[in-house]
N, C-alpha and C positions, 0 to 999 in steps of 0.2 A: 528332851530338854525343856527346861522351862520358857515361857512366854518372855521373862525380861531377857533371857541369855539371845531366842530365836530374834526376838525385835534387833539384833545389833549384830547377829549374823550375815549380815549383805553378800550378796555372792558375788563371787572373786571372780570375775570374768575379764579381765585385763589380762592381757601378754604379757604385761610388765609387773605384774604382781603386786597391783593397786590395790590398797586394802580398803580406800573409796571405789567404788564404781565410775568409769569416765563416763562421759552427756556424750551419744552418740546422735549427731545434730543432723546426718545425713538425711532428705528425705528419700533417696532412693539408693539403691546399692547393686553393684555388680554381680550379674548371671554369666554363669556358664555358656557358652556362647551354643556349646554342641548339646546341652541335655538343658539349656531356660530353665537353669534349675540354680538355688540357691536359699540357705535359711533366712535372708533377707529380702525383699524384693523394693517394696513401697512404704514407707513409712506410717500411713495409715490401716496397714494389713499386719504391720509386726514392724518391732524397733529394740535394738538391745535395750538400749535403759527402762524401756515400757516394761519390757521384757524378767528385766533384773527385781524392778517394783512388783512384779505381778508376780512372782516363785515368794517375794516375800510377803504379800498380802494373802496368798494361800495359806503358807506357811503359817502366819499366826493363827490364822485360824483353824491348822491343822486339818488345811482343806485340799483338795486335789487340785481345783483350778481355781485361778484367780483373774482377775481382770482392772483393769483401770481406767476408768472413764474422764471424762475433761471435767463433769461436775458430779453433783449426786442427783440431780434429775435425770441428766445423761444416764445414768446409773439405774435409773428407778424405770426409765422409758425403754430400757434396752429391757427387762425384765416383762414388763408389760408388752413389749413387744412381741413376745410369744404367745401371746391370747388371738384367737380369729373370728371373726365376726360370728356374732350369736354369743360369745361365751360371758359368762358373769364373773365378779369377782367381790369377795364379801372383804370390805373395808373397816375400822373402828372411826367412829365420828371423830374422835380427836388427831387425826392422819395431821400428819404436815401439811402446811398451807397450800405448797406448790405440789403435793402427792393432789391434796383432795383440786385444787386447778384443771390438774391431768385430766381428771375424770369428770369434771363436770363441762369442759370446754372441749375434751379431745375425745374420750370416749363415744358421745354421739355421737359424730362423725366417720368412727371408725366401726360402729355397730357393736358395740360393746357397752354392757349394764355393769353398773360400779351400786351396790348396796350398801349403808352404813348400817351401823349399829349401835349404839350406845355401849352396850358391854358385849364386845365380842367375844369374849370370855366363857358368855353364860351361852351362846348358840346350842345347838343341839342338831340332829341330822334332819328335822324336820325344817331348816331353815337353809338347807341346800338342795340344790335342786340339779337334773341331769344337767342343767349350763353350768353349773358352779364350777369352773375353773381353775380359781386360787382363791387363798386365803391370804390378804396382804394387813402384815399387822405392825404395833411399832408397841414393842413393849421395851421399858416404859413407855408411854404414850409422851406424844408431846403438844401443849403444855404442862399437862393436866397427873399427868405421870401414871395414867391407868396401867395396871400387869394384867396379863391373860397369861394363862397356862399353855407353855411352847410344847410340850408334850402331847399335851390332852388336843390340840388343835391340828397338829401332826399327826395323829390319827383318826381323826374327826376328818381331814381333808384326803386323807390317802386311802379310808373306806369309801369316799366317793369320787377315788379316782382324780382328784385337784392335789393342786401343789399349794404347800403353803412358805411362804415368801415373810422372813422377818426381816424389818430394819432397825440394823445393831449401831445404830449412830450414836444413841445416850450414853452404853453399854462398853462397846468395841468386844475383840476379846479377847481383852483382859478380864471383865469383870461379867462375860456371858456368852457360852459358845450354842447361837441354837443348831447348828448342823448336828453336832453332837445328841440333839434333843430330839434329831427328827425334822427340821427344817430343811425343804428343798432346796433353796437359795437365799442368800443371807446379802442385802443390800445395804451402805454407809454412804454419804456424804462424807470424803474424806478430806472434806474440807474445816469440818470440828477438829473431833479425837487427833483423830491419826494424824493430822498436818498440823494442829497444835497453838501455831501463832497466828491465825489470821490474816494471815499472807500467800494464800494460795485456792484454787477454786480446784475440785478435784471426786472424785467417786469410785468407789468398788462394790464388786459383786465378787462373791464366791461360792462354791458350791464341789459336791463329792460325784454328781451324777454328769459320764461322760457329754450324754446326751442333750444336756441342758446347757453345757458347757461349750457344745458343739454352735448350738443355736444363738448364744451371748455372743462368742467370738463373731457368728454371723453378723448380727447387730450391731458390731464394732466396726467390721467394715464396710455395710452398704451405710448404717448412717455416719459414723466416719464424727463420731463425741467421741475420741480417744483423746487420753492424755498426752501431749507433746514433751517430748523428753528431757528437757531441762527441769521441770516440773517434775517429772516423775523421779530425778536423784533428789528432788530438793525435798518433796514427801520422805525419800527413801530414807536420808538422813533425819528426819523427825519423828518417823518413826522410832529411831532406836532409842528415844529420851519418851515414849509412849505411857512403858509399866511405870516409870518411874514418874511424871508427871502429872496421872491420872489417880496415881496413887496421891500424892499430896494432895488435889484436889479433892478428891473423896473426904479426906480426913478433914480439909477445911470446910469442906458443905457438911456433915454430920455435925460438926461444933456451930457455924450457924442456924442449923435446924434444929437442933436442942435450942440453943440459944430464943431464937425468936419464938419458939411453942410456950416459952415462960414471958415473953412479953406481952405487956397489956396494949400496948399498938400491934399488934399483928389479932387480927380474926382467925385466919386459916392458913396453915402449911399443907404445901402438897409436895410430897415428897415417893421415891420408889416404894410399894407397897404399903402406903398409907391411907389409903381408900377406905381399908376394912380389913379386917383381921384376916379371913382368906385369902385376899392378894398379900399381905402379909408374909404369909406361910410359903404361897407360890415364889414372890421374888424373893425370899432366902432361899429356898432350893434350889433354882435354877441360878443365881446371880449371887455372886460377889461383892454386895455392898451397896448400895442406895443412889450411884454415879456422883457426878459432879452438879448436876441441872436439878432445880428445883424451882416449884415456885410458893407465891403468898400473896395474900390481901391484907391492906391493913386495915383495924378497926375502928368505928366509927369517932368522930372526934380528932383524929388524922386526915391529914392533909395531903392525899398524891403528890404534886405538884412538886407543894413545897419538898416533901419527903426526898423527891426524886435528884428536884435542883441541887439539897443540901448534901447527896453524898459526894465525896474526894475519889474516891478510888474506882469505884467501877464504872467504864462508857457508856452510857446509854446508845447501845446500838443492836442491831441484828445478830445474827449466827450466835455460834456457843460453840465453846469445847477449849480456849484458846490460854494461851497462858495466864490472863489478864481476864479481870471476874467484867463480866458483862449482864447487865440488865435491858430486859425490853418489855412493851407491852404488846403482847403476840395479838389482841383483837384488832390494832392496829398498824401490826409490823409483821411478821411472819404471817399470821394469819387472814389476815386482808383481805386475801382471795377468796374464805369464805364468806356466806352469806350470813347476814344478822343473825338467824333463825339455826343456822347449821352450828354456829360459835355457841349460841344457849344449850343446843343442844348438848354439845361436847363439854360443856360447860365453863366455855374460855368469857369470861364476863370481861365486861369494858377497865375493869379496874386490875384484874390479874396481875400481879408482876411474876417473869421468869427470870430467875438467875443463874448463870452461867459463872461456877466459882473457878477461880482462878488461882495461882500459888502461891499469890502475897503471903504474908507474914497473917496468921489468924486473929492476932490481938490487933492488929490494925484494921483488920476485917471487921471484927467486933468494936473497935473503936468510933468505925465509919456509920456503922449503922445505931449507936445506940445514939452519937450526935446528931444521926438523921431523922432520928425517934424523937426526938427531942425537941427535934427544929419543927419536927410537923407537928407534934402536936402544942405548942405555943403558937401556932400561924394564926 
């Protein structure tokens, strides 16, 4: 089946032939009294509703196992949590704020070497080493929307024996399947894409290989980041408006991104595979469309400020993915956590904006920003 049909497939595990799924609130549930046996036990080890979310976060992504965590660091930290002391793991400078946190606060601690890279793309086997463990990549990149080759890096990491690990948060998949590609495990913050409105905090992992899968579920319950089940129907159901929603998004971030590449207030568009003609070529192959998230600088003679205060429609706030178009400045909001030196590097500059498009109407989209172009540059 297709991806819009599986997203709204929910499994029908009611008695009563509920074609929603019911919130199974229990935390604990009834064993067998003679074999202390039962497919339930504790709530933080397994819960139908968790349960019911996690066959459908597999599913979309056409994956064997699925999982759902309370956040998407929960998510990112259970993954990591399979690395053991000595091992390395080769990062892209542009990681999420709170991915590159992980590693520059928790990694020492835990004997573990986190390496960036500017274009993890361009690596070669001479840049791995017996510790190399994983590859942890996030293409697009975020802010910066750098592409690497999911294929070429899946084989690059599994001739030396590492796993490599994407995060499909920009993407989801609908518009990118790296398992498909060769990806060991595929990690989201499901609190963008998948959950939609900005109303819920949430994460997945998924992956084809028993073994890895074995190890996640571990991490699910000695640290005990699982989703609680009211939460996980309320993802379930927002899911099934997923294909549908991400799709208009796409459409209305491609008509701003034209848009704004012909304006004379804007400097720079950063957009999926716009870097250079060979990420280019790369994210058409592998991906479906350019996502929702983008960003841009404006040029000289424009006003930030002003720019910012004069738009109507989008929040100036955190996250992305949400109905509702969102702007932020990641050297000071998501990105925070890096250091001055580490943001140049990745190339997230003080003036950046990232947009997070939403499903308004496009010509009000377009109307907001050509008034905002306008306002700034008169300041």
């Amino acid at each position: 089946m297709h991806i819009d049909t599986r997203a709204i497939l929910a499994p029908r595990t009611s008695e009563f032939g509920a074609v929603v799924p019911p919130v199974h609130l229990s935390s604990t549930f009834e064993l067998d009294i003679d074999t202390i046996d039962g497919d339930y036990a504790y709530q933080r080890g397994s819960n139908p509703s968790r349960g019911d979310l996690e066959s459908v976060i597999a599913n979309l992504e056409e994956a064997k196992h699925g999982f759902a965590f309370a956040t998407g660091m929960a998510a990112v930290s259970s993954v990591l949590s399979l690395l053991s002391p000595g091992d390395e793991v080769l990062f892209s400078s542009n990681v999420y704020g709170g991915t590159f946190r992980y590693v520059e606060k928790i990694f020492p601690r835990a004997g573990l070497t986190g390496t960036f890279f500017d274009d993890l793309g361009s690596i070669t086997s001479a840049d791995l080493s017996e510790k190399t463990r994983m590859i942890f990549v996030e293409t697009p990149g975020n802010p910066t929307l750098r592409v690497v080759d999911i294929e070429r890096l899946a084989k690059l990491a599994h001739e030396h024996g590492a796993l490599l690990v994407i995060d499909n948060t920009f993407m989801t998949a609908v518009l990118q399947r790296p398992l498909d590609m060769g990806a060991d495990l595929v990690v989201q913050s499901a609190t963008k894409f998948l959950g939609g409105h900005s109303d819920l905090l949430a994460g997945a992992v998924t992956t084809n290989d028993a073994e890895l899968a074995e190890n996640i579920r571990l991490s699910q319950k000695v640290f005990g980041g699982v989703l609680e089940p009211f939460t996980s129907i309320r993802l379930l159901q927002a899911i099934k408006t997923l294909p549908l929603r991400i799709t208009r998004q796409q459409e209305n971030a491609e008509k701003l991104v034209a848009y704004l590449r012909e304006h004379p207030g804007i400097q720079t568009v950063l957009s999926a595979g716009s870097f250079s003609e060979h990420e280019r070529e790369i994210h058409e192959r592998q991906a479906a469309g350019i996502g929702a998230v983008f960003s841009f600088e404006l040029a000289e003679g424009y006003d930030l400020k002003t720019f910012l205060h004069a738009l109507e429609i989008p929040s100036f706030a955190v996250s992305l993915g949400g109905v509702e178009s969102l702007m932020s400045i990641p050297a000071t909001m998501s990105h925070d956590g890096m250091t001055q030196a580490a943001r140049e590097r990745a190339g997230i500059t003080d003036t950046l904006v990232r947009f997070s498009v939403g499903i308004e109407n496009i010509n009000d989209l377009l109307a907001d920003f050509d008034q905002a172009l306008d306002a700034a540059k008169n300041s």
